[in-house]
C-alpha positions in Angstrom: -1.9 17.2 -13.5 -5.6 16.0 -14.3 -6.2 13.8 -10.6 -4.6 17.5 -8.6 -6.9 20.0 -11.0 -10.3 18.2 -10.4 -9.1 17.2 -6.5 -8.3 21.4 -6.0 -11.8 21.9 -8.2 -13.9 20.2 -5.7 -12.7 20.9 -3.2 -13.4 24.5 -3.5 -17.0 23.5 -4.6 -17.6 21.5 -1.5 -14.7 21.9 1.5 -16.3 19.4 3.0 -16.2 16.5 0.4 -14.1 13.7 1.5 -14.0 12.3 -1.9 -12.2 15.6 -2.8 -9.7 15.8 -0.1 -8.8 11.4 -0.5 -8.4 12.8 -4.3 -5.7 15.0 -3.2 -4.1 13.3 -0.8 -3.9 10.5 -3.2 -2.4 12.6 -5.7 0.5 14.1 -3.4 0.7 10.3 -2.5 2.4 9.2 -6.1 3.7 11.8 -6.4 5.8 11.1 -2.8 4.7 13.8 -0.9 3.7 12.6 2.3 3.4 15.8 4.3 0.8 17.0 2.4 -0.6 13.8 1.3 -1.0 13.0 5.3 -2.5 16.1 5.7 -5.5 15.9 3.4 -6.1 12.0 4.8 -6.5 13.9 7.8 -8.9 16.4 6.7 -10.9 13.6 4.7 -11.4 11.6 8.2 -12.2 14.9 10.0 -15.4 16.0 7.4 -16.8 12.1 7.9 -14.9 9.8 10.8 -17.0 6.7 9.4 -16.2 7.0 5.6 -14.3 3.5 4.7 -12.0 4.9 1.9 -11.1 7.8 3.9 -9.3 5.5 6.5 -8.2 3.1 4.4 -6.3 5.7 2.4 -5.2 7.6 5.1 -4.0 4.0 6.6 -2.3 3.7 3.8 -0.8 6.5 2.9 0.8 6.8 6.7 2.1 3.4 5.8 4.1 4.3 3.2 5.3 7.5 5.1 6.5 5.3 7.9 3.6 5.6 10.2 3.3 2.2 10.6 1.4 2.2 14.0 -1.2 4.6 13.4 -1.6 3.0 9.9 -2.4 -0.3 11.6 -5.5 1.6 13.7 -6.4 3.5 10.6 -6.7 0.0 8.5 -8.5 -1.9 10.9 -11.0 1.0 11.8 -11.8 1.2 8.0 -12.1 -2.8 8.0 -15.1 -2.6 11.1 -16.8 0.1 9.4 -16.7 -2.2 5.9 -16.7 -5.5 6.2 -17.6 -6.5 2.7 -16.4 -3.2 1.0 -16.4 -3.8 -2.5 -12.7 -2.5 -2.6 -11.9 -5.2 0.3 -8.4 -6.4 -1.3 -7.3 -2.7 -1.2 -8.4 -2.6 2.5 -6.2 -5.4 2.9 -3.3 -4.5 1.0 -3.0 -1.3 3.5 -2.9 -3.7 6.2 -0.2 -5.7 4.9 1.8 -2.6 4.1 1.2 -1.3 8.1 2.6 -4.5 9.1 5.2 -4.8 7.2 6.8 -1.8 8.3 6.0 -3.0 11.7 8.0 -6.5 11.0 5.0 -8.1 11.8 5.6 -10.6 8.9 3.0 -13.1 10.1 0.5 -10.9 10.1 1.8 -9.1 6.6 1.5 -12.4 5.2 -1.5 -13.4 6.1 -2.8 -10.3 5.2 -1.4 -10.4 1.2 -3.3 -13.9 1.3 -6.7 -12.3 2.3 -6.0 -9.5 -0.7 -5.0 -12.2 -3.1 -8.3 -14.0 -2.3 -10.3 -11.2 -4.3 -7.7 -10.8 -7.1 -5.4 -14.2 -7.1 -3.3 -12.5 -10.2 -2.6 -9.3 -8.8 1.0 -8.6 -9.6 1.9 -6.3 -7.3 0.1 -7.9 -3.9 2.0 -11.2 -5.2 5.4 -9.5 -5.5 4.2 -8.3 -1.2 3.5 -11.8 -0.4 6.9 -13.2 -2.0 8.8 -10.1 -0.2 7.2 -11.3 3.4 7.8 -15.0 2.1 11.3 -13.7 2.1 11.8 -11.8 5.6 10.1 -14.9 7.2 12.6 -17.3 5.0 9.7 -19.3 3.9 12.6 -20.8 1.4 10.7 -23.0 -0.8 7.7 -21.2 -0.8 9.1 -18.2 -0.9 11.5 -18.9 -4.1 8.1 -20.0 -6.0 6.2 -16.8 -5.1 9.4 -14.2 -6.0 9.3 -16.6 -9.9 5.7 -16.2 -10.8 6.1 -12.2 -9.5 9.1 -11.4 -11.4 7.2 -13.4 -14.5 4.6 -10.7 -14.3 7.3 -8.0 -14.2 9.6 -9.4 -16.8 11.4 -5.8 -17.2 12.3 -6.0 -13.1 16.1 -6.5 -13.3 17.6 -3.9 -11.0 16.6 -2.2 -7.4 16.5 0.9 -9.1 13.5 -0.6 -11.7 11.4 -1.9 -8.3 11.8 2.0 -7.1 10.9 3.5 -10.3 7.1 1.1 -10.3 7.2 2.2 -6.4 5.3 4.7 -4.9 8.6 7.6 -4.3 9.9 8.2 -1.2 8.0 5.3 0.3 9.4 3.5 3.7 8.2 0.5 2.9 10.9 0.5 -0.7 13.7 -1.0 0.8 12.0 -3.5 3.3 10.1 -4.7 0.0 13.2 -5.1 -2.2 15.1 -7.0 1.0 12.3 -9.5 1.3 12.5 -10.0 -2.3 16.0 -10.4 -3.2 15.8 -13.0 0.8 13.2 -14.5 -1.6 15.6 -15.7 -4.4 15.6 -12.1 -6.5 18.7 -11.9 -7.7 18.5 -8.2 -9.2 21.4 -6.7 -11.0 23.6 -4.4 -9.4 
């Protein structure tokens, strides 16, 4: 794998070089493994405390592995440092996934919102904003939000479709599908 070969050659040019180790964890990140994908997140935030990406990455990667607390720190941390980083939706869409897992739906929401500010047609963020729509039984607006996300993904008719566009082994899977399907999803089987 290209991302795992250049992340390993970096890293061996410069230990030290965050950008290296957030390239790594980020690869054991798709490919589901969290224990070492935590692990190099951690490593990134150890070389430089106050480098945005690496805290926003390790935010949300320990979102996805069910960390949802220390995610939320992580996020926010990375949010102080960069106000106005140019990857600011991404910021926010860590957030949303460290409160979802936290079923602070409120907050989830309003954090898809802030994402979908920067990039109005982002599929996936819209799909996270229908799914908390869902758990908070926002009905009407809820129903409207799961149609226009599931006429971006026209080939999303099962659960088992959603997990194979999903990051594997992710906590946040299920809770995401539930909102959905609360939302009006109707998947097959």
């Amino acid at each position: 794998d290209m991302m795992k070969t250049r992340g390993r050659k970096a890293e061996t040019l410069n230990p030290e070089n965050p950008l290296a180790l957030v390239g790594l964890a980020a690869h054991y990140f798709f490919s589901g493994d969290f224990t070492n994908a935590i692990s190099y997140s951690e490593k990134a935030i150890n070389f430089n405390p106050s480098y945005a990406l690496s805290l926003w990455w390790s935010g949300l990667i320990k979102a996805h592995g069910g960390l949802f607390q220390e995610a939320e720190n992580l996020v926010k941390k990375a949010l102080e440092l960069s106000p106005v980083d140019p990857e600011i939706e991404r910021i926010y869409g860590a957030l949303y996934c460290s409160y979802l897992g936290q079923e602070k739906y409120t907050e989830a929401l309003e954090a898809s919102e802030k994402a979908l500010q920067y990039h109005p047609d982002q599929g996936h963020m819209l799909g996270w904003r229908a799914a908390v729509l869902g758990h908070l039984e926002a009905n009407e607006k809820a129903k409207k939000a799961v149609q226009r996300y599931l006429e971006l993904r026209p080939n999303l008719k099962t659960k088992e479709d959603f997990r194979q566009i999903f990051v594997p082994n992710s906590k946040l899977t299920e809770p995401i599908i539930e909102g959905l399907i609360k939302a009006g999803w109707k998947p097959k089987s």
